[in-house]
N, C-alpha and C positions, 0 to 999 in steps of 0.2 A: 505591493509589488509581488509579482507571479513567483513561485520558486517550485525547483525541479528538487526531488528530495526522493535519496535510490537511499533503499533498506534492505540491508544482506539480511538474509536468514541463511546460516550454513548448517551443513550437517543437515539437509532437507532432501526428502525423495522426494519424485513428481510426483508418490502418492498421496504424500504429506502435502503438497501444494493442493494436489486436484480435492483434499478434504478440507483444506483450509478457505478454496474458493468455495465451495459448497457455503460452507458457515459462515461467508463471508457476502456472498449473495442472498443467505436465508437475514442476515441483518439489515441490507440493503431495501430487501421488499420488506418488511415492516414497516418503514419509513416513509414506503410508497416513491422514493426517487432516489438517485446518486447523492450521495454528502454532498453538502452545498461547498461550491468552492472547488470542488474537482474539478481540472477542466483535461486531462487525460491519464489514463493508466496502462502501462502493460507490466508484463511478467516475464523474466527470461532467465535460462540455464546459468547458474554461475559458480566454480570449482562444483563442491560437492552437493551444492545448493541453490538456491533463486536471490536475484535480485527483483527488488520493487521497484519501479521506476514511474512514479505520478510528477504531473503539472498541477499545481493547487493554486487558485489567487492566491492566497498567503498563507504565512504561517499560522496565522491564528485561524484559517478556517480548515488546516491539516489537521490542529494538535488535536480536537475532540474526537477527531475521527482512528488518529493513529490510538489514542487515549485507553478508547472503551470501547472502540469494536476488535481495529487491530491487533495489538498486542495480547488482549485477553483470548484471542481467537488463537490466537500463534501459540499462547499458554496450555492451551485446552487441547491443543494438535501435539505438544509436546516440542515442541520448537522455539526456539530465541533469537529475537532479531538484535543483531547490533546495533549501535546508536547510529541515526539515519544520517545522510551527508546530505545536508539542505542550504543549496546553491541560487543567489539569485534568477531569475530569465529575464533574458535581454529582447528576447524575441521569442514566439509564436506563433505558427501560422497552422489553419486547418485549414485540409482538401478543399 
């Protein structure tokens, strides 16, 4: 089953975010595609910080991704995500 799964990072600037996408796209092309299982992500202002907010087939095709790209990248920028809210989808629909 699809799940929607939003991961705060507080206490983040947009500068921290825009190096963290950096290092976050430099993981992405070495792989030569999107993690398998993504099927949408954005990024948005929240209090002091960003939320994450991806659609993933499932959970097991998030957790490698969240595992050992995400969090060590989040690590590396000096930033800490709290533990994510991973909500079933009932629905989906692309443009």
């Amino acid at each position: 089953m699809a799940v929607a799964v939003e991961t705060l990072v507080p206490r983040a600037s947009k500068s921290e975010f825009d190096q963290i996408e950096v290092a976050i796209s430099r993981a992405i092309e070495q792989t030569g595609r999107p993690p398998a299982g993504l099927m949408s992500h954005f990024v948005r202002p929240s209090g002091d910080g960003f939320l994450l907010c991806e659609i993933w087939r499932s959970t097991e095709d998030m957790q490698p991704f969240y595992d050992e790209v995400l969090l060590p990248t989040l690590a590396a920028a000096g930033c800490e995500a709290q533990e994510p809210i991973i909500s079933p989808v009932w629905s989906f629909a692309r443009p």
